[in-house]
C-alpha positions as CSV (number, residue, x, y, z in Angstrom):
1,X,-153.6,26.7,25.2
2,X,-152.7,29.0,28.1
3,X,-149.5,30.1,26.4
4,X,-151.5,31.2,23.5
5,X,-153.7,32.9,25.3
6,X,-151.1,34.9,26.6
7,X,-150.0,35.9,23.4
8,X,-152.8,37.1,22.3
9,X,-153.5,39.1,25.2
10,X,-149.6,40.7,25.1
11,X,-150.5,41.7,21.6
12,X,-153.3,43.1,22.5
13,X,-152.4,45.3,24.8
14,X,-149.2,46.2,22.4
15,X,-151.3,47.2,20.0
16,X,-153.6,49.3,22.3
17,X,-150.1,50.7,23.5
18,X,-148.9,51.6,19.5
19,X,-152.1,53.3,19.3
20,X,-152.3,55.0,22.3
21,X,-148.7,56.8,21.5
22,X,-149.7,57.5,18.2
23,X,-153.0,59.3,19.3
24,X,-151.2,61.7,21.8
25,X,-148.7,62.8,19.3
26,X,-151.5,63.8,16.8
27,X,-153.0,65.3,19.8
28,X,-149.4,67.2,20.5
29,X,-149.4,68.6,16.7
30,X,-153.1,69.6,17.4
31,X,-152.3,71.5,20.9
32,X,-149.1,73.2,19.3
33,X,-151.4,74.1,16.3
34,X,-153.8,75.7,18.7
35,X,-154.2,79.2,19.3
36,X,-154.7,80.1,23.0
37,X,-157.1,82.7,22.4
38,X,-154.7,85.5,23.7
39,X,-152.8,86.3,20.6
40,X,-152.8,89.9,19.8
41,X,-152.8,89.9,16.3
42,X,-152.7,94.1,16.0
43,X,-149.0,94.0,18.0
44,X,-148.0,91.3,16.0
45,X,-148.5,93.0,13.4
46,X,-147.1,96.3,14.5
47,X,-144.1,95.4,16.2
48,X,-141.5,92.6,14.6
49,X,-139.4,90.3,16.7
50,X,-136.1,89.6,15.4
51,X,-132.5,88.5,16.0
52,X,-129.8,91.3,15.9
53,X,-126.1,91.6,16.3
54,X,-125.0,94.5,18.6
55,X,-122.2,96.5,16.3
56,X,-121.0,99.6,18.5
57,X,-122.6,100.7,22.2
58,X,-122.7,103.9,23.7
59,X,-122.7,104.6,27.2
60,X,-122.1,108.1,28.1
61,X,-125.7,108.3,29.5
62,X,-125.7,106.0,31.9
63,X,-125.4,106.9,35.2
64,X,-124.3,104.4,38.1
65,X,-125.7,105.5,41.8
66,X,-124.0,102.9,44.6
67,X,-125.2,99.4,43.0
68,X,-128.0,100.7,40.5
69,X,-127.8,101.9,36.9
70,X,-130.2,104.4,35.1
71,X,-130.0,105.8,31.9
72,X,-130.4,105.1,28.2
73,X,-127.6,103.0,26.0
74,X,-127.4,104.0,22.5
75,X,-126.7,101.0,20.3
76,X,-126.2,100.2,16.2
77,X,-126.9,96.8,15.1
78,X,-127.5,94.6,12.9
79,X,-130.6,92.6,11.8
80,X,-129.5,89.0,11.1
81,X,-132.9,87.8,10.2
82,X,-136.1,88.6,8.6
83,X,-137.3,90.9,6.0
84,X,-135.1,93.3,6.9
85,X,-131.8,90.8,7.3
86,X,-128.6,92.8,6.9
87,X,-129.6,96.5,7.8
88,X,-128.2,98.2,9.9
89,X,-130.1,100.3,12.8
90,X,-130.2,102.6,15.6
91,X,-131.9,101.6,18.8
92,X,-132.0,102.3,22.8
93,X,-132.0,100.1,26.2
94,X,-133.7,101.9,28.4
95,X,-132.5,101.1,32.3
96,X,-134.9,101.4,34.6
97,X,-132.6,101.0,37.8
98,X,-134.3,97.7,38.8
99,X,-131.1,94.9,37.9
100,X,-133.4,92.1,37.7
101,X,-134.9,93.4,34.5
102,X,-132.5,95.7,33.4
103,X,-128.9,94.7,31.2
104,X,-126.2,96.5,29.7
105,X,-125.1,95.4,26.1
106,X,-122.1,95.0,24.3
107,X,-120.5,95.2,21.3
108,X,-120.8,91.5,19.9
109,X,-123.9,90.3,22.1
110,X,-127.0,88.9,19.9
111,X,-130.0,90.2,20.8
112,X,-133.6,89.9,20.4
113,X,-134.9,93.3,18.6
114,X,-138.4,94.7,18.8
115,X,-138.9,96.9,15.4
116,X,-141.7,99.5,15.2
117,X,-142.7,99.1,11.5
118,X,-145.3,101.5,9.6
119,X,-148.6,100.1,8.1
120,X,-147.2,98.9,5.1
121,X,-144.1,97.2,6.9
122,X,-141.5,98.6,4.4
123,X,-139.9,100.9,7.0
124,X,-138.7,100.8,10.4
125,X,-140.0,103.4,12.3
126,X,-138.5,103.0,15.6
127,X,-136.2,99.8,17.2
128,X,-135.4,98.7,20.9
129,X,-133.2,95.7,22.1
130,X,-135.7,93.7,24.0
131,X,-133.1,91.3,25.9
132,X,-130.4,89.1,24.8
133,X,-131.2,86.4,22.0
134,X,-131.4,82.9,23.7
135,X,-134.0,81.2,21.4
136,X,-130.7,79.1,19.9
137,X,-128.9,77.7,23.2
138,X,-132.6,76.7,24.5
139,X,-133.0,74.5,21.2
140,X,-129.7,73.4,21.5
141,X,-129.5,72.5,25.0
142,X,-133.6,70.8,24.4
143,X,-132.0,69.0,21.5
144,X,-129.1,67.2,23.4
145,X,-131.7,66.2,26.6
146,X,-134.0,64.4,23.4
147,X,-130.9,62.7,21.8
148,X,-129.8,61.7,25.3
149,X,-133.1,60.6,26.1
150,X,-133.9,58.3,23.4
151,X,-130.1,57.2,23.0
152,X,-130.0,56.1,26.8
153,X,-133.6,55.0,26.8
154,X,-134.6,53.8,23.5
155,X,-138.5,54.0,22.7
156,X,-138.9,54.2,26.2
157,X,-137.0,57.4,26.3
158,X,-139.0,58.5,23.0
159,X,-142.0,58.0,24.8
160,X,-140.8,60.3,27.6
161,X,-139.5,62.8,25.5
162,X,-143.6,62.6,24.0
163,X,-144.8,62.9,27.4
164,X,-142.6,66.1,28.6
165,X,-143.5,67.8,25.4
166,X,-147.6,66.6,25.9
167,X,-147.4,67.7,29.2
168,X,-146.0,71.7,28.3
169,X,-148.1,72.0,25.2
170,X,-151.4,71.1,28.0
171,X,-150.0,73.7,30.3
172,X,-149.3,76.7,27.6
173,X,-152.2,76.0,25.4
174,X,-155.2,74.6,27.9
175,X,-154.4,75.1,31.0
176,X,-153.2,79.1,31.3
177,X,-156.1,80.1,28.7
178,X,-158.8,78.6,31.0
179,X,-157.2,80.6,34.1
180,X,-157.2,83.4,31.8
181,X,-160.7,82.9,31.6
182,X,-161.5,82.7,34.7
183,X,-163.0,78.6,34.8
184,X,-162.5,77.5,38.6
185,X,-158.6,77.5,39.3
186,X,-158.6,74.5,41.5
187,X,-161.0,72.3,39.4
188,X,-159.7,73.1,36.5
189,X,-155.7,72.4,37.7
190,X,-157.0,68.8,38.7
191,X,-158.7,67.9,35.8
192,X,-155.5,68.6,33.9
193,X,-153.5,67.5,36.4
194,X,-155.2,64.0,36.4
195,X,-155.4,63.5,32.6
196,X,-151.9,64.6,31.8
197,X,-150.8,61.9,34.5
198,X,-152.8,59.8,32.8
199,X,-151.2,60.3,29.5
200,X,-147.6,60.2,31.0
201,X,-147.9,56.8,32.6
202,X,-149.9,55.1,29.9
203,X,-147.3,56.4,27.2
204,X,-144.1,55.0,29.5
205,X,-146.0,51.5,30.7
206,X,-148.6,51.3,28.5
207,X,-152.1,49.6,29.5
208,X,-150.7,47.2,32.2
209,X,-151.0,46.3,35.9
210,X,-147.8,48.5,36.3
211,X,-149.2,51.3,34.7
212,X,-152.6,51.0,36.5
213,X,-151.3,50.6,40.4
214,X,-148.7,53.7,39.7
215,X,-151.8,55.7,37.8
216,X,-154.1,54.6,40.9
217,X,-151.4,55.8,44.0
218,X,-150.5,58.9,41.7
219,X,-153.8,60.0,41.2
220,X,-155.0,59.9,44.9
221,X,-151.6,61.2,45.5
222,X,-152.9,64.5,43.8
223,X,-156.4,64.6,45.2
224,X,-154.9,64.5,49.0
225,X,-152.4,67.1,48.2
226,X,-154.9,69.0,46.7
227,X,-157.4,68.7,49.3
228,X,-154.4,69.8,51.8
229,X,-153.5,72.5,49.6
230,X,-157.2,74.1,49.9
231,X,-157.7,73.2,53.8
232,X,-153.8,74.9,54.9
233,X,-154.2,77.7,52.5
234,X,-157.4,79.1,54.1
235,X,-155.8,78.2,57.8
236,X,-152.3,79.9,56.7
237,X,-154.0,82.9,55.0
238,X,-151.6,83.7,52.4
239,X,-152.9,86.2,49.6
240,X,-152.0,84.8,46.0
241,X,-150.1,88.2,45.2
242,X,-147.5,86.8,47.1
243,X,-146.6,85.6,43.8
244,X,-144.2,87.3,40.9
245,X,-146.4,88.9,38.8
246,X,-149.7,88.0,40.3
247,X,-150.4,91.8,40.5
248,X,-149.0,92.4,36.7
249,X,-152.0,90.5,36.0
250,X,-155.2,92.1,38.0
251,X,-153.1,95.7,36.5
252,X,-153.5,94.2,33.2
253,X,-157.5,93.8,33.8
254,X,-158.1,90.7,34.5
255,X,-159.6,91.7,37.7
256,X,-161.8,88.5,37.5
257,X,-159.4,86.2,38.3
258,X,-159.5,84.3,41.5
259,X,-155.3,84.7,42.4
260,X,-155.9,82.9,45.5
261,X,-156.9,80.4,44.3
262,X,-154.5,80.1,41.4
263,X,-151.9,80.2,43.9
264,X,-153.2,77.5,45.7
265,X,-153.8,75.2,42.6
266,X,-149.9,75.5,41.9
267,X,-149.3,74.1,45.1
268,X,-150.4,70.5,44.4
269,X,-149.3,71.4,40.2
270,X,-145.4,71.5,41.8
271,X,-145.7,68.4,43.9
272,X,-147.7,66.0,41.1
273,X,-144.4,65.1,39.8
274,X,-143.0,64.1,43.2
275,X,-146.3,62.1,43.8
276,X,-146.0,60.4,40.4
277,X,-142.3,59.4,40.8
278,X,-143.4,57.9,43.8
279,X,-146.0,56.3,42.9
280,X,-144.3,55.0,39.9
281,X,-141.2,53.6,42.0
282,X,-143.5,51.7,44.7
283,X,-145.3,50.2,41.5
284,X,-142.4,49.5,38.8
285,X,-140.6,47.9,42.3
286,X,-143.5,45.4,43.4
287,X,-143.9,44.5,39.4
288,X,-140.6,43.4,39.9
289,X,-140.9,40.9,43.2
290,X,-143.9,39.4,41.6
291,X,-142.1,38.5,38.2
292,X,-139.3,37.1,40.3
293,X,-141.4,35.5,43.3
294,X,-145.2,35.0,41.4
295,X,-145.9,32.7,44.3
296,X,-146.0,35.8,46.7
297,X,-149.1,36.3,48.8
298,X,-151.0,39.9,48.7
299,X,-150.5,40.3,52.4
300,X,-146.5,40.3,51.8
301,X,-146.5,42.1,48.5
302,X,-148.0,45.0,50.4
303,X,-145.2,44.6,53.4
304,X,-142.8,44.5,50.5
305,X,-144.1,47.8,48.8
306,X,-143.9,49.3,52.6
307,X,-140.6,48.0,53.2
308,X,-139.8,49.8,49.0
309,X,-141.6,53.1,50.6
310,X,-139.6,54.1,53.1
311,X,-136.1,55.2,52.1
312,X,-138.1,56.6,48.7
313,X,-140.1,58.9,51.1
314,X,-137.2,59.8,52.7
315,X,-135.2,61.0,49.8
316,X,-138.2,62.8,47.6
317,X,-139.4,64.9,50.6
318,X,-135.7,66.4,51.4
319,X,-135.8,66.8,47.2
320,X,-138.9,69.1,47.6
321,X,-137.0,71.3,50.1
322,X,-134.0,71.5,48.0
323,X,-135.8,72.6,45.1
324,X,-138.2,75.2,47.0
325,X,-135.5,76.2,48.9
326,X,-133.3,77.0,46.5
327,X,-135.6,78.9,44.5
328,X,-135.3,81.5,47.6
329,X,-132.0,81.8,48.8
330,X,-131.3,85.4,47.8
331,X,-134.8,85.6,49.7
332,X,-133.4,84.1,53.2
333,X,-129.8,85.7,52.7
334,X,-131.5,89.0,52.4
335,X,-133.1,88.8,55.7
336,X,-130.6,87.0,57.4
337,X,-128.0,90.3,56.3
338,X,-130.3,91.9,57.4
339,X,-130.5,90.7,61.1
340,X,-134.3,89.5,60.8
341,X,-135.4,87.3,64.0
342,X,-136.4,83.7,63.3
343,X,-140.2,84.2,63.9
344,X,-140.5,86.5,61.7
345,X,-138.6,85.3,59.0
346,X,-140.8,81.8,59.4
347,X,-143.7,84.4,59.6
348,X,-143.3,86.2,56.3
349,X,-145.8,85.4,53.9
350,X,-143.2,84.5,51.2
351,X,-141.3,82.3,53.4
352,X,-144.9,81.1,54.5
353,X,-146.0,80.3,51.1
354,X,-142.4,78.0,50.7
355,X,-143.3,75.9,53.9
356,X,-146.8,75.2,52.7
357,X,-145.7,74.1,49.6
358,X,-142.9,72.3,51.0
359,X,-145.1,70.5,53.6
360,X,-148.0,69.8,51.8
361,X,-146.2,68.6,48.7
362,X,-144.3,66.2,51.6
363,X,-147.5,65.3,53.1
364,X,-148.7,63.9,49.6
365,X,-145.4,62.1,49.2
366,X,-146.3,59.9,52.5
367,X,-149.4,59.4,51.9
368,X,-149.2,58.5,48.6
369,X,-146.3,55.4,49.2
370,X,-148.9,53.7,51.6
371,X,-152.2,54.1,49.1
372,X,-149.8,52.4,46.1
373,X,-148.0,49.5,47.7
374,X,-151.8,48.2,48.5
375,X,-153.5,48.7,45.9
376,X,-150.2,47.2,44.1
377,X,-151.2,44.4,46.6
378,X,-154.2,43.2,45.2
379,X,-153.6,44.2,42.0
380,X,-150.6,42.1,41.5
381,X,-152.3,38.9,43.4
382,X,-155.2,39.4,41.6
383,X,-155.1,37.5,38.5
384,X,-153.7,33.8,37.8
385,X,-149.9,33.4,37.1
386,X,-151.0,32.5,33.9
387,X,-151.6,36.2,32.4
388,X,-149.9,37.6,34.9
389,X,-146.6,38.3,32.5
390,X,-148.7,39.1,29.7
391,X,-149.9,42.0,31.6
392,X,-147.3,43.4,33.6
């Protein structure tokens, strides 16, 4: 009787599970489908995107001054797609003398074109080579992480691969729009935040205890970075320009928006992953001692999700200062070339901004192993050994 009882319920919940996965990939053809509200339909219509084939350059007036180039290249190229596949036009690259935005082309190099077209779009008026044409290597190189993925990881990895692509599609098409439109930064970013967690560890464990203890630590996980986020960014009194292209925006006219607080919300946005990888190992890890000790008591699972905790802590909060770090080393190589003293390199509001995310996104991390392994506690010991397998 009790083993089919637990049948029933493990098809249950696998059918829940099939459900569930097919739901969020409708939902995924819905968001990609959706418009974001921003689409400028009168430059679309104008201007024409398109890859070209750079025939012959011409350099003559450019001019190089120590380490920075100004100047406009003449180029001929080629359209290799779109209505106007196979002609062959004139265009300029306008340097500006800033080398993070400016490049030099070649005879050879693909390139995404910009064509001014007249009203009836028969003619090319004018044409510009926006940037090199990397549209193909990004599918390419998307392409082999999915095949890996699902090869290595089956319909676990599928699953995944649904959850990355879930997770963007949230970002680009809900999340940026409402900041756009000026809804409350920080709410907003944690409503997302919390549902898209949701979504990712219901899709990879599917309605289980597992799933449940790792949704549980990652979601308080959040809310305490968050909370830290808001209380050390009003102590540390960094402006949100400190940001690329924070100021692009308020130039643009959206003088509404509350950039502070933006900045603030991406704080706890770059640290949910940490937080749900920990959360995740703690609760995948004490899943594990129960299926091979079921005996264990609630007071030693929670020693054992400690014991778990520790060297993951250790690891994940050196990984957030390697990947804020690195994101700035022309930034600290700069001012160490140029001499700058310690306190006020720590002192610099870009450096500043690194360290609070580095350390709040740390503090979450700790705080977040401790919160899992109990509720994975009770959780696990909860329920009798008899549906315990069914719903782990």
């Amino acid at each position: 009787m009790a083993d089919r009882f637990s049948y029933f319920i493990s098809m249950k919940f696998k059918k829940s599970n099939q459900l569930f996965t097919i739901s969020i990939s409708l939902l995924s053809i819905v968001l990609f489908l959706l418009p974001t509200g921003f689409e400028n339909p009168i430059l679309v219509e104008k201007n024409q995107r398109v890859k070209a084939l750079i025939l012959e350059t011409n350099n003559e007036d450019l001019h190089t001054h120590a380490v920075v180039t100004v100047g406009t290249q003449d180029l001929k190229m080629e359209i290799s797609e779109g209505k106007f596949k196979g002609d062959t036009l004139n265009a300029h690259n306008v340097l500006m003398g800033q080398k993070k935005l400016d490049k030099i082309f070649k005879e050879g190099d693909k390139v995404l074109a910009v064509l001014t077209t007249n009203k009836q779009k028969d003619k090319v008026i004018s044409a510009r080579a926006d940037d090199f044409y990397r549209i193909n290597i990004e599918l390419i190189l998307f392409a082999l992480f999915a095949i890996f993925l699902i090869v290595f990881a089956g319909l676990t990895g599928f699953k995944a691969l649904l959850s990355f692509v879930f997770t963007a599609l949230s970002i680009w098409k809900v999340l940026i729009p409402l900041l756009l439109k000026g809804f409350n930064p920080i709410l907003i970013s944690l409503l997302i935040l919390a549902f898209t967690t949701a979504v990712i560890i219901i899709l990879i464990n599917g309605f289980s205890k597992k799933g449940f203890v790792a949704l549980t630590g990652s979601l308080s996980g959040i809310c305490i970075t968050g909370f830290l986020a808001v209380l050390f960014g009003y102590f540390f009194n960094i402006p949100g320009t400190v940001k690329d292209f924070s100021e692009t925006l308020l130039y643009t006219g959206f003088t509404n928006l509350k950039i502070t607080d933006i900045f603030i919300s991406g704080i706890f946005i770059s640290a949910a992953g940490a937080v749900m990888d920990v959360a995740m190992d703690i609760s995948a890890s004490q899943n594990e001692v129960v299926l091979k000790k079921p005996e264990i008591g609630t007071k030693e699972l929670i020693t054992s999700g400690f014991h778990i905790a520790y060297p993951v802590i250790g690891t994940m909060t050196t990984t957030l200062l390697f990947a804020y770090s690195g994101g700035f080393m022309f930034l600290f190589m700069a001012l160490m070339a140029k001499g700058t003293p310690m306190v006020s390199i720590f002192n610099t509001n870009f450096i500043a901004a690194e360290i609070l995310n580095t350390l709040v996104g740390s503090f979450g991390l700790v705080l977040v192993a401790p919160i899992t392994a109990i509720v994975g506690g009770y959780i696990y010991t909860s329920k009798s050994k008899k549906t315990t397998g069914a719903l782990a």
